[in-house]
C-alpha positions as CSV (number, residue, x, y, z in Angstrom):
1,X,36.7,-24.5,22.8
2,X,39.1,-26.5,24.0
3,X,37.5,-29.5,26.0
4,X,34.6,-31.5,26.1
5,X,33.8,-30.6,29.2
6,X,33.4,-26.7,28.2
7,X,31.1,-28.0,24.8
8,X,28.4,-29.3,27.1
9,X,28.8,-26.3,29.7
10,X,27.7,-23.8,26.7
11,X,23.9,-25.3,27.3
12,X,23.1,-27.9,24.9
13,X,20.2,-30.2,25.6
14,X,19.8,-32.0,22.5
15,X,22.7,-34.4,21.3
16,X,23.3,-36.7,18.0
17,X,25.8,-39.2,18.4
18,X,26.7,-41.0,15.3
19,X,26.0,-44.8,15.0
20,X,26.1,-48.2,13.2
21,X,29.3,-48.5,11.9
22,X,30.5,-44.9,12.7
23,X,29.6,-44.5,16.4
24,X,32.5,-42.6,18.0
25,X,33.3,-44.7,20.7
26,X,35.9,-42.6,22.3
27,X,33.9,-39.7,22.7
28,X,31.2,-41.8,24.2
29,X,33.8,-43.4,26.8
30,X,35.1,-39.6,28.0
31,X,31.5,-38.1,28.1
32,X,31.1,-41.3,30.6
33,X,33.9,-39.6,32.5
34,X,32.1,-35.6,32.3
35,X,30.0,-33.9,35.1
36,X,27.0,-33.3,32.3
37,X,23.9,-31.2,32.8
38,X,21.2,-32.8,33.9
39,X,17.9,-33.9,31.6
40,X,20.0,-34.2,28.4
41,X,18.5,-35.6,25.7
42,X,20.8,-37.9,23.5
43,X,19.7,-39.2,20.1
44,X,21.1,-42.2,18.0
45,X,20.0,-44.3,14.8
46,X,21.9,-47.3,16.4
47,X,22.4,-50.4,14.6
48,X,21.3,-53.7,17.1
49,X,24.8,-56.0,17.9
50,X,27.3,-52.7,17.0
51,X,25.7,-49.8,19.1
52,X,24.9,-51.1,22.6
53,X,25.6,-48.1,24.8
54,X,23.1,-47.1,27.5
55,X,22.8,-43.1,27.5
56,X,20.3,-43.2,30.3
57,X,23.1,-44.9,32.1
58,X,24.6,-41.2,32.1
59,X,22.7,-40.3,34.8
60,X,19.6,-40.4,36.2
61,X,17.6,-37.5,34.5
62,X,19.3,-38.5,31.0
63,X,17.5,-39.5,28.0
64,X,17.5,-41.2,24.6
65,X,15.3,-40.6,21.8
66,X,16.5,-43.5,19.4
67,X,15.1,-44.4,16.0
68,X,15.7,-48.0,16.0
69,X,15.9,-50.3,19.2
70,X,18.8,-52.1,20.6
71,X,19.0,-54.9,23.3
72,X,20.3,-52.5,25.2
73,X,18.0,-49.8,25.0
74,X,15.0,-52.5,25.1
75,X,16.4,-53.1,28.6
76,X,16.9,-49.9,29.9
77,X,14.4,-47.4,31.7
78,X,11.1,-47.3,29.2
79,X,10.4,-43.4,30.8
80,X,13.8,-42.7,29.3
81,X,13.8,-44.1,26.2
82,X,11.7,-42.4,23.5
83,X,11.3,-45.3,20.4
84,X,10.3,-42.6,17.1
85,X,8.9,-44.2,14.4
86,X,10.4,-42.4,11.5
87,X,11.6,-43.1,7.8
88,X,15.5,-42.7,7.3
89,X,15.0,-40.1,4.6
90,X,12.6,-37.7,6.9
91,X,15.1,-38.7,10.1
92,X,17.5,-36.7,8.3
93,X,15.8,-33.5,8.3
94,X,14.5,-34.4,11.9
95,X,17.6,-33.9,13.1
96,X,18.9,-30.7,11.3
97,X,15.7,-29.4,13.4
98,X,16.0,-30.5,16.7
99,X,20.2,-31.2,17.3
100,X,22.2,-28.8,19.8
101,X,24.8,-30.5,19.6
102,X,26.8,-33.7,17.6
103,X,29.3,-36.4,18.3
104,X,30.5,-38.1,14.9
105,X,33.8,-39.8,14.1
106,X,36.0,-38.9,11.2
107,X,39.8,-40.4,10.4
108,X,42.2,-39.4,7.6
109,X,42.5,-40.9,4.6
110,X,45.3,-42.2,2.4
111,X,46.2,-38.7,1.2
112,X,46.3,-37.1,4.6
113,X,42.4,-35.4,4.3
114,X,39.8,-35.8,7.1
115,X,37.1,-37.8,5.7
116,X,33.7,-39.3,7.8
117,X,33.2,-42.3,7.4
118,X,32.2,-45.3,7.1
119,X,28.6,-44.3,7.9
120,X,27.8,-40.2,6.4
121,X,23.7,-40.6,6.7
122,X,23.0,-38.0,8.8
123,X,26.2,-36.0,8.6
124,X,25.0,-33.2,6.7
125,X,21.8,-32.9,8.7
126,X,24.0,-32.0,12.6
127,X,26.3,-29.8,9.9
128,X,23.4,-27.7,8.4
129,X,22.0,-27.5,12.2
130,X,23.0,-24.6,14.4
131,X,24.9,-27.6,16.7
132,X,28.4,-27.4,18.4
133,X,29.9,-30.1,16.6
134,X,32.7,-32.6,18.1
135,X,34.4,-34.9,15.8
136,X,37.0,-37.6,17.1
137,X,39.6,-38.1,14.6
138,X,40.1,-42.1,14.9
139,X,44.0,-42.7,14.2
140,X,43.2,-46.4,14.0
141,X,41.7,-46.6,10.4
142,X,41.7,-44.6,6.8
143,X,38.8,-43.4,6.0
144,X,37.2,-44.4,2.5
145,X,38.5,-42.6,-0.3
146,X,34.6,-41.9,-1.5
147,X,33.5,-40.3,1.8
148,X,32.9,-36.9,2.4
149,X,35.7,-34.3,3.6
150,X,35.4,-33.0,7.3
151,X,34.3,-29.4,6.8
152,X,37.3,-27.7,9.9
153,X,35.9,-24.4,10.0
154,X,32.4,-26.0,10.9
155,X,33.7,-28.2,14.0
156,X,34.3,-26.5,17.1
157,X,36.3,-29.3,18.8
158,X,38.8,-32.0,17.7
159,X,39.4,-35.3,19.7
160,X,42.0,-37.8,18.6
161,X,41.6,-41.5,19.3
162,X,42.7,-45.0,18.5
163,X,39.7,-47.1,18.6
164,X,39.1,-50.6,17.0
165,X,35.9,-50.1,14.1
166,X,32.8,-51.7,14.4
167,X,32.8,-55.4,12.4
168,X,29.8,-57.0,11.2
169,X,30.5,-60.3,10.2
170,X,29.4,-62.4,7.4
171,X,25.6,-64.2,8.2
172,X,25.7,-67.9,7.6
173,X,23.5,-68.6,4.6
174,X,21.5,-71.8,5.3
175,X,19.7,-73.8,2.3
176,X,16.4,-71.8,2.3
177,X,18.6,-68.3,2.2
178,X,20.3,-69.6,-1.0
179,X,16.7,-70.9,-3.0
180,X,15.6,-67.3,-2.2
181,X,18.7,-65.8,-3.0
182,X,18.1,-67.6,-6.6
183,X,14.8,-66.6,-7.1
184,X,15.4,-63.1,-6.3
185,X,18.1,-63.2,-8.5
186,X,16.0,-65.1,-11.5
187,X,14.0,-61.3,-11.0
188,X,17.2,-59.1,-11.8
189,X,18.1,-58.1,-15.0
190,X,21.5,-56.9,-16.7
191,X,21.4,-52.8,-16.3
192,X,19.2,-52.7,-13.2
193,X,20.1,-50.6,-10.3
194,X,19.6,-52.8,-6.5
195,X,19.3,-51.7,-3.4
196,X,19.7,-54.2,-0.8
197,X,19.8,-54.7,3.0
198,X,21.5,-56.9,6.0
199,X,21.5,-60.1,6.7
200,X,21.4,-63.8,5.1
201,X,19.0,-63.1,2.3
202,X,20.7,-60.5,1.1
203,X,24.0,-61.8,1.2
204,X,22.5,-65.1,-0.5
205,X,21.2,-62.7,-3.3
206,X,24.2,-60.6,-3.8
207,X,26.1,-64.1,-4.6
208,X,23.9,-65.3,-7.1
209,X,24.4,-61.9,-9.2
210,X,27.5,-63.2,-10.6
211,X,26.3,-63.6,-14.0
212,X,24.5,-60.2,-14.3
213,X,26.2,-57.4,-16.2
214,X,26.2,-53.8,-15.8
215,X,24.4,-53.7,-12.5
216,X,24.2,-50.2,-10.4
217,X,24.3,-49.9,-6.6
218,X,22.3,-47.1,-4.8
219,X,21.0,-47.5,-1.4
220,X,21.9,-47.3,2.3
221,X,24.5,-50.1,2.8
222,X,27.3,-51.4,0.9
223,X,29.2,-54.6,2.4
224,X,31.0,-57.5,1.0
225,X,28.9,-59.1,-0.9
226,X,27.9,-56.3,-3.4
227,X,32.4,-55.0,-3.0
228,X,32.7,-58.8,-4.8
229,X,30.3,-57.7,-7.4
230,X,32.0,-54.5,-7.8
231,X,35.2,-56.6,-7.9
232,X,33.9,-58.8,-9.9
233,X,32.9,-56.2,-12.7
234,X,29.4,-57.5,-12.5
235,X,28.7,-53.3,-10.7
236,X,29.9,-51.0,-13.0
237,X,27.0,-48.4,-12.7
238,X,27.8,-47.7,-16.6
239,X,23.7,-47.5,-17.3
240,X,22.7,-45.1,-14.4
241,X,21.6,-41.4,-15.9
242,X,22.7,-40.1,-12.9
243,X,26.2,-41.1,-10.6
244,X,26.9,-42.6,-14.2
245,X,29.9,-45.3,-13.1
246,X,29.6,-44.8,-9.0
247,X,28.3,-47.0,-6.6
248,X,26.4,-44.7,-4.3
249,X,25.7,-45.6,-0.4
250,X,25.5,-44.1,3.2
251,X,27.3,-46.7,4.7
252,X,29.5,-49.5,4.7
253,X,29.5,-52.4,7.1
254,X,31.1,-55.4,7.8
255,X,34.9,-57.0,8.4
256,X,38.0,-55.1,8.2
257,X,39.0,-56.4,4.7
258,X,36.1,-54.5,3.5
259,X,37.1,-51.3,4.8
260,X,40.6,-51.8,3.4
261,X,39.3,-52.4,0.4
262,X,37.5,-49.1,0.4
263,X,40.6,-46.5,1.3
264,X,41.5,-46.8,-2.4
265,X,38.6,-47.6,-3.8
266,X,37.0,-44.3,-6.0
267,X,33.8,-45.6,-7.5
268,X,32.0,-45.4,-3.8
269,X,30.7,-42.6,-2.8
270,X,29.7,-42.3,0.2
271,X,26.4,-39.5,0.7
272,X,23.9,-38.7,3.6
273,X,20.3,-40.2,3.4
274,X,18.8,-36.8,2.1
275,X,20.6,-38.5,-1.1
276,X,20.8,-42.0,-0.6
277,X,16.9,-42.3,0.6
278,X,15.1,-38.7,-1.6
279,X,12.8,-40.4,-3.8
280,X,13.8,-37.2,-6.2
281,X,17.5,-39.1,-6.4
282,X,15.9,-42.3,-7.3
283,X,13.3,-41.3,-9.8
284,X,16.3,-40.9,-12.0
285,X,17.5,-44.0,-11.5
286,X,16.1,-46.4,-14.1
287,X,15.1,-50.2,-12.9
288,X,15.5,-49.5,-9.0
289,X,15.2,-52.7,-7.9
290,X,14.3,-51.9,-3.5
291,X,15.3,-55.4,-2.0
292,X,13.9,-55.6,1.5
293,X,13.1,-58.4,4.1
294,X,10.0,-58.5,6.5
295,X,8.7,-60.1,9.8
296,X,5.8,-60.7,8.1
297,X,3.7,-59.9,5.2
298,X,-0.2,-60.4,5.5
299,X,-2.7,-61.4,2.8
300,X,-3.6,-57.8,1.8
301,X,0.7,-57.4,1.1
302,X,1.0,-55.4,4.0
303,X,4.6,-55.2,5.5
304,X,5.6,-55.5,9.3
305,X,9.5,-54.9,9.2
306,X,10.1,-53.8,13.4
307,X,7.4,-55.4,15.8
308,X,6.7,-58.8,17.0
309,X,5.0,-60.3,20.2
310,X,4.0,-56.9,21.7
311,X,7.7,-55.1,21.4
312,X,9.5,-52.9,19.3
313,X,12.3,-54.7,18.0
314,X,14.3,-52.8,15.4
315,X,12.7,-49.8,13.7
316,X,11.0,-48.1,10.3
317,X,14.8,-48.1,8.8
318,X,14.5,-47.0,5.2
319,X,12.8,-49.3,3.2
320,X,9.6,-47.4,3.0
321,X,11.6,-45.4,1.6
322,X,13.1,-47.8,-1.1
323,X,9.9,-49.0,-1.5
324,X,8.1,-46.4,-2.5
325,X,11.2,-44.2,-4.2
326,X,11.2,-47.5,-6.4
327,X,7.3,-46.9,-7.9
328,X,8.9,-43.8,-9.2
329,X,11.7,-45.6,-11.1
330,X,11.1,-46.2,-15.1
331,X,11.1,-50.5,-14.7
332,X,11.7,-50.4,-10.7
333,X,10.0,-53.0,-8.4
334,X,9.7,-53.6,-4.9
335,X,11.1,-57.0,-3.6
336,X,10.3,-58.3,-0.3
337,X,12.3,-60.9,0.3
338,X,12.1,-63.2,3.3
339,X,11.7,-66.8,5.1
340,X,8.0,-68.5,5.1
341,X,8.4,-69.5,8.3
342,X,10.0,-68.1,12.1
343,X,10.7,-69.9,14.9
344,X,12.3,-73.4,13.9
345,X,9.2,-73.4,11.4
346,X,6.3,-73.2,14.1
347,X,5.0,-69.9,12.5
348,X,4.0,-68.5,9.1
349,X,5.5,-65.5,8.1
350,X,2.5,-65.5,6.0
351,X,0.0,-64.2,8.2
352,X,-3.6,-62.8,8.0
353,X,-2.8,-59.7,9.6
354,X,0.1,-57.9,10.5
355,X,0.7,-57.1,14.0
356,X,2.7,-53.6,13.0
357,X,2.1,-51.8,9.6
358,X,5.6,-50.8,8.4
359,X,5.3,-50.7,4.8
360,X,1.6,-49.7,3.4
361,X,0.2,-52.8,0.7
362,X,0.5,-50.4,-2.4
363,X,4.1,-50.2,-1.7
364,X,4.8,-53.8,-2.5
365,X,5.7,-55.4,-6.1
366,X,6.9,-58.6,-5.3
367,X,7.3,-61.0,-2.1
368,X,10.0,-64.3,-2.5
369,X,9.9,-67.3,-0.2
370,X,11.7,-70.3,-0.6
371,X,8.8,-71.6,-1.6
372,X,8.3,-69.0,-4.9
373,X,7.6,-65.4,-6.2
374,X,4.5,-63.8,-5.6
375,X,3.4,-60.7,-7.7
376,X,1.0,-58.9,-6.2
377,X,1.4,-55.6,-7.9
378,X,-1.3,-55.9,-10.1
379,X,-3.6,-58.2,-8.6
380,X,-7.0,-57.1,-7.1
381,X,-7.5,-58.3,-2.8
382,X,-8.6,-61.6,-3.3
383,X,-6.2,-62.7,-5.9
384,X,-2.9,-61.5,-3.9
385,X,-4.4,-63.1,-0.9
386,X,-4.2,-66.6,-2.7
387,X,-1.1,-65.4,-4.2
388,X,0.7,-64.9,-0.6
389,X,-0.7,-68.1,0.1
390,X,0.9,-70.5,-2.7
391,X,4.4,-69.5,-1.6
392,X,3.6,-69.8,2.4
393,X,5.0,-72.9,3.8
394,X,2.7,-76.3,2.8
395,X,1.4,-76.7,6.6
396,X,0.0,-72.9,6.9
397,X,-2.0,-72.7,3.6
398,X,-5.1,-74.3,4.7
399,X,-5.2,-72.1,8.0
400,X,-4.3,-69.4,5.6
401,X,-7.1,-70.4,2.6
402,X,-9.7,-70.0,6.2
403,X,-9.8,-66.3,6.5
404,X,-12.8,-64.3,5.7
405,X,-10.9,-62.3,2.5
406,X,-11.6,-65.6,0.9
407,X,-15.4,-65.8,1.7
């Protein structure tokens, strides 16, 4: 095939476009430009503030079916936009079920190879698919030296672009981020393996693991804070059984010095969430430490991650996945991680009941506040209820001590 044009004339009606930090925006800019069938169904994992385009603006009869919601796609026509709650590791084989087509982005590397990247999660999936696969080769970036090679003989159409990469940059890290960041890093120890997320927190965390030794990397994201500690020598990876000496992730995000950093860099490999998120990977993985952050945790430990004041605001993601893939770990524990307070401090995190159940309460170890460490692990309803409670904010507890569980 020869155009994009004659890709979606061949009858495709179900269409993965590659997101977060590996969204092929040129493709997306000359499908805008296509006479497309109608009632297509395109499908993204964006990631909210990088991936803001509107497929139902496509056309009338077009559709999304996302797995995490955007400000954009919160905006546009509800009939049209299918929010499904999945897990990263089960969106994975999802998609190698129900794809007809795929848009992803690839670029060359250093050495002259055609590498995706940065974000492989669901690469495999569209590849083991029966899907007419489109790649744009971005000539504006090497690829990272760790990602996986472009299979040719599996595309069926090559488009070159120059298009500027998707930059998160650094969160601010206020005074509460930096007491959590030290208590979460008071719970590491030299040897363990983390997993960590987006955001403040984690970053705060990440930066207090400079005097930690032999740490290991596995999860979905790597970013400039745990590149330091890789820097650093604090990440060597030297005490995993498995990916013995590599730092293991689906993606990487943030500025552009990170992304130079990781065209020569060999000890990242970059793998699809079947890896990355398979609790059978992490088993093997000794002290996985999951690090996650929350909405809102209730007094029964139960997790809300996506949902607040009626909406959908982000998604399931993969730290269910963490979470639970870390109970199978010899020594891991799972970390929830968050502020005691939203809102300027006019609500509790803390809550009595969830308003969405994200993460189940057996799949919770630990939750940090700035105001302490919780572990609830082991402790029967009542006694992790009053638990929760000692590290809410001061003004909540007695509305919090008032529930029933405490009759």
């Amino acid at each position: 095939m020869n155009s994009l044009q004659a890709v979606f004339d061949q009858g495709v009606e179900k269409i993965f476009v590659g997101g977060s930090s590996n969204e092929p925006k040129g493709l997306l800019k000359e499908i805008s430009e296509l006479q497309l069938p109608d009632n297509l169904e395109f499908i993204q994992f964006p990631l909210p503030g990088l991936n803001e385009f509107d497929f139902t603006s496509l056309g009338p009869t077009q559709k999304v079916t996302t797995f995490f919601m955007s400000s954009v796609l919160s905006k546009a026509d509800p009939a049209r936009v299918n929010y499904l709650p999945m897990q990263m590791r089960w969106v994975f084989d999802y998609l190698e079920r129900n794809t007809d087509m795929c848009l992803l982005q690839a670029a060359y590397d250093r050495e002259g190879e055609i590498r995706f990247g940065p974000n492989v999660d669901f690469c495999d999936a569209v590849l083991a698919s029966k899907a007419k696969v489109v790649v744009e080769i971005n000539r504006d970036f090497l690829a990272p030296l760790g990602s996986q090679l472009v299979p040719k003989d599996r595309v069926d159409l090559f488009v070159e672009s120059r298009e500027p990469l998707s930059l998160q940059r650094a969160p601010s890290v206020d005074p509460d981020a930096e007491r959590i960041g030290q208590l979460v890093a008071d719970l590491i120890n030299d040897g363990d393996c983390i997993q960590t997320g987006i955001g403040a927190i984690p970053s705060a965390i990440l930066a207090k693991l400079k005097d930690k030794n032999d740490l290991g990397l596995h999860g979905g994201l790597i970013d400039e804070g745990s590149m330091a500690l890789i820097r650093n020598g604090n990440v060597t990876g030297e005490r995993k059984r498995i990916d013995r000496g590599f730092s293991v992730t689906g993606m990487a995000l943030g500025e552009s010095s990170l992304y130079e950093t990781l065209i020569n860099e060999a000890t990242v490999l970059f793998r699809g969430a079947n890896y990355t998120h398979e609790v059978d990977t992490i088993k093997e993985l000794d002290n996985f430490v999951s690090i996650n952050s929350a909405i809102e945790v209730d007094l029964f430990g139960q997790v809300n991650s996506e949902f607040a004041g009626g909406k959908q605001l982000s998604g399931t993601g993969g730290a269910v996945d963490f979470m639970r893939a870390a109970k199978t770990s010899s020594g891991g524990r799972s970390i929830i991680a968050m502020n005691a307070t939203a809102k300027g401090g006019k609500k509790s995190k803390i809550v009595p009941k969830v308003e969405m159940v994200t993460a189940l309460r057996t799949d919770v170890d630990i939750v940090v506040t700035e105001f302490g460490v919780a572990r609830i692990k082991d402790l029967p309803v009542k006694e992790r209820g009053r638990a929760l409670v000692e590290i809410a904010a001061p003004e909540f507890r007695d509305e919090l001590l008032a529930d029933p569980l405490f009759d």
